[in-house]
VEXLUM-724863 format. One record per residue (C-alpha): residue in three letters; x, y, z; residue number from 1. Coordinates in steps of 0.5 Angstrom, whole numbers. Example, Ala and Ser with C-alpha at 12.3 -4.5 7.8 and 13.67 -1.06 7.14 Angstrom:
residues 2
numar_px_py_pz_kegu
ALA_25_-9_16_1
SER_27_-2_14_2
end
This chain:
residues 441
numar_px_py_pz_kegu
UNK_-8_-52_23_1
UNK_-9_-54_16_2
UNK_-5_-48_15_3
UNK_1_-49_18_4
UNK_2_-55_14_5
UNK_1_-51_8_6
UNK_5_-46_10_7
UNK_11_-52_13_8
UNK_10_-56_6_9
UNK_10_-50_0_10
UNK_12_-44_3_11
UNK_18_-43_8_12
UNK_22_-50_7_13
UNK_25_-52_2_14
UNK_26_-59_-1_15
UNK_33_-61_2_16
UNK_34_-57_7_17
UNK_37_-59_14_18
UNK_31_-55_19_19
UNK_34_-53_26_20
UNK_27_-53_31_21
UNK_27_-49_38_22
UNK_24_-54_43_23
UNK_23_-51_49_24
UNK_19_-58_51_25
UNK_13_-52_50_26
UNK_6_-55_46_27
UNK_7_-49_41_28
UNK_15_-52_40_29
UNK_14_-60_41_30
UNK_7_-58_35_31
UNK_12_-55_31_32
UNK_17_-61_31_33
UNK_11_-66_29_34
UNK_9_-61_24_35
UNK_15_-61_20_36
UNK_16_-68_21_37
UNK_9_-71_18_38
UNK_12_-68_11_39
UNK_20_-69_13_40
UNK_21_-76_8_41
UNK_17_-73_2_42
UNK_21_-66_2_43
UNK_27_-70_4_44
UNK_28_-65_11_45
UNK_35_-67_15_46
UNK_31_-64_22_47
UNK_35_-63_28_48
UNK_32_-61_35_49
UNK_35_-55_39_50
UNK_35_-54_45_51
UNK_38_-49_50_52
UNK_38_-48_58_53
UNK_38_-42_60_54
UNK_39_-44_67_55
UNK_34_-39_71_56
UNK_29_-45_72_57
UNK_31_-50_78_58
UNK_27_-55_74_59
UNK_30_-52_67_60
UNK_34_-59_67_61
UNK_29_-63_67_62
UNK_25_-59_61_63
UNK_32_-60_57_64
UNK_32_-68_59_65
UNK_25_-68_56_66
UNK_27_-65_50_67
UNK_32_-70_49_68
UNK_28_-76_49_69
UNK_23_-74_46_70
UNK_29_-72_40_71
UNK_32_-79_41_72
UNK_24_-83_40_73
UNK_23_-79_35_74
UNK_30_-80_31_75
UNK_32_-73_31_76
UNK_38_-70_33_77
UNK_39_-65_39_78
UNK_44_-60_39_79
UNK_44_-58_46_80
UNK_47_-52_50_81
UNK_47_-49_58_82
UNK_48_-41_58_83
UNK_47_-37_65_84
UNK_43_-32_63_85
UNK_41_-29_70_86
UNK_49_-28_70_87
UNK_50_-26_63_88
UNK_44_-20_63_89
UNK_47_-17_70_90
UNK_54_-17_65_91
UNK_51_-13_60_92
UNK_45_-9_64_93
UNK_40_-13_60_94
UNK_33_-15_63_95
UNK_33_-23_64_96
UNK_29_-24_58_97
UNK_33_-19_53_98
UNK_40_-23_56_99
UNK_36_-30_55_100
UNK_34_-27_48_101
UNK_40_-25_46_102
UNK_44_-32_48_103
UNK_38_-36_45_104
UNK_39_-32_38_105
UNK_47_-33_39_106
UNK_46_-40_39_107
UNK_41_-41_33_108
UNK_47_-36_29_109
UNK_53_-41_31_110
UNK_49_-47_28_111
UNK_46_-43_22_112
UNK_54_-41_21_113
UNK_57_-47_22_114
UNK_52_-50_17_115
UNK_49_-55_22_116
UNK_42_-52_20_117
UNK_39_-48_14_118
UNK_34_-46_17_119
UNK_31_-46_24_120
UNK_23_-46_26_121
UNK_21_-42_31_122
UNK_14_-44_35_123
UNK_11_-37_35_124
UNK_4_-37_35_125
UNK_-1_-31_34_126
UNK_-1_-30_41_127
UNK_7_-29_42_128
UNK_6_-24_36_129
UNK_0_-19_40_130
UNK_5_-21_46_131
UNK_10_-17_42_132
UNK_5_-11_39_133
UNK_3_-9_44_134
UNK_10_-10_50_135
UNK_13_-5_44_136
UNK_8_0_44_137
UNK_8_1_51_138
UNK_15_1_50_139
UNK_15_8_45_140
UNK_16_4_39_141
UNK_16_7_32_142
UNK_12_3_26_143
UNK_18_-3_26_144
UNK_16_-4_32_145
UNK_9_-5_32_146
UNK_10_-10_26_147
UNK_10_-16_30_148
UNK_15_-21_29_149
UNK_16_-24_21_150
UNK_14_-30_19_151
UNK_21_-31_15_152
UNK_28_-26_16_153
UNK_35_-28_16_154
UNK_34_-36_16_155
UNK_28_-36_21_156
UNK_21_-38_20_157
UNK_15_-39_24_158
UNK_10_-43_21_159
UNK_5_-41_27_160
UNK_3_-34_27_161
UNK_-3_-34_24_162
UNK_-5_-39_30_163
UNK_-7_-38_37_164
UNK_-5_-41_43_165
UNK_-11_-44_44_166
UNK_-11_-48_38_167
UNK_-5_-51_38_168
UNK_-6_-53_46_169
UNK_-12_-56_43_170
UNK_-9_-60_37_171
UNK_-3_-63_42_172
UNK_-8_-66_48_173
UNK_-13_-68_42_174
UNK_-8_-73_40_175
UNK_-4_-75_46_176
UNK_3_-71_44_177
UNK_6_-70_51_178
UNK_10_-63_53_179
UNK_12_-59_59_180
UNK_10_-53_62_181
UNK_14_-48_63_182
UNK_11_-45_72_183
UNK_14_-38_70_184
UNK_10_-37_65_185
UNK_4_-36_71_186
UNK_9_-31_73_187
UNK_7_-23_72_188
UNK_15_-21_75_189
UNK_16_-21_67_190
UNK_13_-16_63_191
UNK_11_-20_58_192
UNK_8_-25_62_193
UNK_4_-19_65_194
UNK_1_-17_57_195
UNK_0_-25_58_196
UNK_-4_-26_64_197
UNK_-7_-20_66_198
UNK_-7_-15_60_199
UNK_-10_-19_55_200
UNK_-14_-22_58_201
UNK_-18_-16_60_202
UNK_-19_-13_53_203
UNK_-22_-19_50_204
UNK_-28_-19_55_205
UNK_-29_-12_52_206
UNK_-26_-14_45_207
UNK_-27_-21_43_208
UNK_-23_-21_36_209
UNK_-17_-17_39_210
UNK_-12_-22_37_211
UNK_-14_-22_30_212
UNK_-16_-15_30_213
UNK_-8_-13_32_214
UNK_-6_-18_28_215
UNK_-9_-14_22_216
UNK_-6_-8_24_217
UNK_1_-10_25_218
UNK_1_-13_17_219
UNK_-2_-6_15_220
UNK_4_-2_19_221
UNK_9_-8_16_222
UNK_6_-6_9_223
UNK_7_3_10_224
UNK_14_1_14_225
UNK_16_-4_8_226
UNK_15_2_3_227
UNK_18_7_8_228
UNK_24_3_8_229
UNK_25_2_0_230
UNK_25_11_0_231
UNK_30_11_6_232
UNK_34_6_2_233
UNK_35_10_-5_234
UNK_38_17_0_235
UNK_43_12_3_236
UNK_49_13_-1_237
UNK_57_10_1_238
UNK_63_13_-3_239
UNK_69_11_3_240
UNK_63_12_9_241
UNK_55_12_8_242
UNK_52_20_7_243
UNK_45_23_6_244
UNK_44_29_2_245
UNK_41_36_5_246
UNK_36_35_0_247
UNK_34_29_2_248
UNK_34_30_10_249
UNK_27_34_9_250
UNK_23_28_10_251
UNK_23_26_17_252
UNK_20_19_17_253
UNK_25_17_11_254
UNK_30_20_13_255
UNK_30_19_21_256
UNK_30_10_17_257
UNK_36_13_13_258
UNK_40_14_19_259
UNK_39_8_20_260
UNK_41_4_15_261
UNK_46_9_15_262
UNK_49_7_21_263
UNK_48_-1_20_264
UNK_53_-1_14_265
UNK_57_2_19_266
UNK_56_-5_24_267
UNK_50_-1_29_268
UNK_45_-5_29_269
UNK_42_-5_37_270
UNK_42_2_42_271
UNK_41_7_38_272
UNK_35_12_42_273
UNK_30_18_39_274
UNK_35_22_41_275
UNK_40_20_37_276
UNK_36_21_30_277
UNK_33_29_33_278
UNK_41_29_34_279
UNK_42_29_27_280
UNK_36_31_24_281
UNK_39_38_28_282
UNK_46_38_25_283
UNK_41_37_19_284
UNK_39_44_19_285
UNK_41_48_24_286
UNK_49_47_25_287
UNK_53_49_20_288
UNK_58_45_15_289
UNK_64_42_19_290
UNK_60_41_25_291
UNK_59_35_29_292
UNK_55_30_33_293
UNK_58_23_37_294
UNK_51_19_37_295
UNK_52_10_39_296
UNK_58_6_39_297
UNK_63_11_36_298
UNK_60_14_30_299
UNK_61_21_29_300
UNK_56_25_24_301
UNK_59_30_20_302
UNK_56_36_16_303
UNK_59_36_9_304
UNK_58_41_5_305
UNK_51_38_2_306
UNK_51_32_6_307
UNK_52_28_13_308
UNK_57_24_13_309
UNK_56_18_18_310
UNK_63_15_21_311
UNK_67_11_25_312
UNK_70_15_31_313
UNK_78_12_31_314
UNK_85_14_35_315
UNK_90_13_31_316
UNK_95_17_30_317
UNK_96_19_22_318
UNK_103_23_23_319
UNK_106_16_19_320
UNK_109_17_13_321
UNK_112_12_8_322
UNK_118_12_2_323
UNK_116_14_-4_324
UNK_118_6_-7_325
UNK_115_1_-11_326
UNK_111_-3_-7_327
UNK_105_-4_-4_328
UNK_104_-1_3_329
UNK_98_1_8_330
UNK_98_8_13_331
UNK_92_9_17_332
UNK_86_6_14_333
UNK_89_7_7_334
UNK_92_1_2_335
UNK_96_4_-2_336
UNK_99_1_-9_337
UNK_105_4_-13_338
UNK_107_1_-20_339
UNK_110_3_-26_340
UNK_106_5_-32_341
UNK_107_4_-40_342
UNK_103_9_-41_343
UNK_97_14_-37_344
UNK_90_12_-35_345
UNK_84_15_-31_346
UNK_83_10_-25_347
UNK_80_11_-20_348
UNK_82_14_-13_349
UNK_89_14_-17_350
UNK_94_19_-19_351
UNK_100_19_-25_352
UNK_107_23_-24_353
UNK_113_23_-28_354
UNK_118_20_-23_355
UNK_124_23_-25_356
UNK_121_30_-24_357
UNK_120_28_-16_358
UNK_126_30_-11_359
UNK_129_23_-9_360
UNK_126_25_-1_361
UNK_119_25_-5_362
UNK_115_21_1_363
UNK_107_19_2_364
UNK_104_22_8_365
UNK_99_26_11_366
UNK_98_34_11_367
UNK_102_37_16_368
UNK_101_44_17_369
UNK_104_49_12_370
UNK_104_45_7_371
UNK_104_50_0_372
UNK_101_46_-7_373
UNK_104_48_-14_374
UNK_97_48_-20_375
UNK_96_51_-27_376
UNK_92_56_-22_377
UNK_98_58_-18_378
UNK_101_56_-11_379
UNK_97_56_-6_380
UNK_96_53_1_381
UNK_94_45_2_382
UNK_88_47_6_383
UNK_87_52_1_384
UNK_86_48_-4_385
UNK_82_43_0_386
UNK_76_48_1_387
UNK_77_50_-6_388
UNK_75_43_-8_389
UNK_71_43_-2_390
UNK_73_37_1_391
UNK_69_36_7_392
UNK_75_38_14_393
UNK_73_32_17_394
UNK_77_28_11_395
UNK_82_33_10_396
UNK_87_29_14_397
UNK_86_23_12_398
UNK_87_24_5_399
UNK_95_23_3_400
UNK_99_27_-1_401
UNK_107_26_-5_402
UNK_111_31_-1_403
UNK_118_33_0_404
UNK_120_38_6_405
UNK_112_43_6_406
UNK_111_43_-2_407
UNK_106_38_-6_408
UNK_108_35_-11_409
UNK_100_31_-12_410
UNK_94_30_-7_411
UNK_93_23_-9_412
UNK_86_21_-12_413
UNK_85_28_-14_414
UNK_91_31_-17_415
UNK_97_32_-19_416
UNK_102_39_-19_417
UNK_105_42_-25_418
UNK_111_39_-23_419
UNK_111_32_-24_420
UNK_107_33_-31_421
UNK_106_27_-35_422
UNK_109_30_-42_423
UNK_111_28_-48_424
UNK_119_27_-45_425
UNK_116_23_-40_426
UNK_120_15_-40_427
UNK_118_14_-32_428
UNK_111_14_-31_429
UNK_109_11_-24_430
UNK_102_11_-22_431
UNK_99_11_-14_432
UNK_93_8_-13_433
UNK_89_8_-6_434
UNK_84_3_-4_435
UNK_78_4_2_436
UNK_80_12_1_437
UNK_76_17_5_438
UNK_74_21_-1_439
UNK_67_24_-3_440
UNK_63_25_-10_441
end
């Protein structure tokens, strides 16, 4: 136990810090509240008990009232919340525990934002730990999975996961500090509760050290997964939307974690299956540049030339256009900023014109079919001119251009026709400039 107290004192809270505590009334969280407030007035700790009724139980109100006294004996505050969790998982077609997870971290999350809490201390123990090691295998996971839960991530600490239940049932008892049962703990209907009460305990009459043993084997595989995850983060690039390299796609065991990171920057962090990756790993190497595949929560990948490009599926209509004025506008996605200028400069995502050359009817839009383009080079066609450049097809109608009638005066953030030139005649320079452009290296 001494252990905890180390960790609690020196490790995972710092000095000053208003501390949020998940009381279920359980041993494990009703332990952790006394821990943290055995060293609360040297480390100057707020503490703040949390409690949330799930209302699964019929008895679970009268957990709640537990907590709640137990707060106000011992001088703490207690935010307090009831959920329907049955209601809320059948919603969402979640199992009553994910729904109940779910809802207790939405609640934890409410609190860290709104700055009622620093940090929140969860009473998992060993026993939770190899609970979730071994639920995740049977369950298929992959090397994050068999991980086990952090001891610090994002705002949260467990304090407890180097010890066993067993221990700190026995420190509670030992010194008469009241907790509550939770009855459907006993209950195999959970899958967790079935590893608990029936799995475990089988394998240990075999292998006595078991929880210590998995709990060696999930710090080893968090080690591989942590340097697996650094070598995935260096392939990750972002210029208008996240990509991979080809080159990069050889190696599936980082790859396969590029994919991820990938698709959390787009905001998916949850639901995304093994097929999903093998879906891009085959656009990877054996479809050809332009296709496409839909994975989860509308994100489309594209092969570009040399790269996947992950991005979001959207239904705007892009057949909008704007006058070519001084101002600042928005099509589509694009923001799009047009100043005059004293003189030329090169700046990113920008294109310069002479403006007393354009036509008065000059307008900002997207490409249209037939639009003609006039370079050094000669005059060819817009998609012409976009293979040439090898602008992946996906962004071609997101990218906007000066036009008048089907002719081209500039592709804006790319360049700018021969007939609007900056000179040495030039009086009238005017810049375009276009923020959160769909464009690639």
């Amino acid at each position: 136990m001494k252990k905890i107290f180390e960790k609690i004192k020196y490790d995972l809270i710092p000095n000053n810090s208003k501390v949020g505590i998940a009381l279920s009334g359980g041993a494990d969280s009703v332990f952790l509240l006394f821990a943290i407030l055995a060293v609360a007035k040297e480390k100057n700790l707020e503490v703040i008990g949390i409690n949330l009724d799930h209302s699964i139980r019929e008895n679970s109100k009268a957990d709640s009232d537990f907590v709640k006294e137990l707060c106000k004996t011992q001088g703490v505050m207690c935010k307090f919340k009831k959920v329907q969790a049955k209601e809320f998982s059948s919603i969402n077609k979640m199992s009553l525990e994910e729904g109940a997870r779910d809802l207790r971290y939405e609640f934890f999350n409410e609190l860290k934002n709104s700055g009622v809490v620093d940090i929140i201390a969860i009473g998992h123990h060993m026993n939770d730990n190899v609970e979730t090691i071994l639920l995740n295998i049977f369950k298929g996971a992959s090397l994050t999975g068999v991980s086990g839960i952090a001891e610090k991530h994002n705002g949260f600490i467990r304090p407890m996961m180097e010890v066993e239940r067993c221990e700190i049932e026995e420190y509670v008892r030992g010194n008469n500090i009241d907790f509550v049962t939770d009855e459907s703990n006993f209950s195999c209907d959970y899958e967790r509760n079935y590893i608990r009460n029936e799995v475990i305990p089988c394998i240990e009459k075999k292998f006595p050290q078991m929880k210590k043993s998995i709990t060696n084997f999930a710090k080893l595989a968090k080690r591989d997964d942590e340097y697996l995850n650094a070598q995935a983060e260096k392939i990750v690039k972002i210029k208008g939307n996240p990509y991979i390299m080809l080159s990069d796609m050889d190696q599936e065991p980082i790859a396969t974690r590029g994919v991820k990171i990938a698709m959390k920057m787009l905001g998916v962090e949850k639901n995304i299956y093994g097929v999903n990756y093998k879906d891009v790993l085959n656009l990877a190497k054996n479809m050809e540049n332009g296709s496409r595949v839909d994975i989860v929560s509308n994100i489309s990948c594209y092969r570009d030339y040399d790269r996947i490009t992950f991005q979001k599926r959207t239904d705007s209509n892009n057949i909008i256009e704007i006058p070519l004025n001084i101002g600042n506008y928005e099509l589509g996605n694009a923001k799009i900023a047009i100043k005059t200028q004293e003189k030329f400069e090169i700046i990113a995502n920008s294109t310069y014109l002479d403006f007393d050359k354009l036509p008065k009817n000059a307008i900002i839009r997207f490409r249209r079919i037939g639009d003609v383009f006039q370079r050094t080079k000669g005059t060819v066609s817009l998609k012409e001119y976009f293979i040439d450049k090898k602008i992946p097809a996906r962004t071609r109608d997101n990218i906007l251009v000066v036009a008048s009638g089907s002719e081209i005066f500039a592709v804006i953030g790319y360049e700018c026709g021969v007939k609007c030139f900056i000179d040495s005649g030039t009086s009238n320079i005017v810049s375009i400039t276009v923020d959160n452009a769909d464009t690639q290296e």
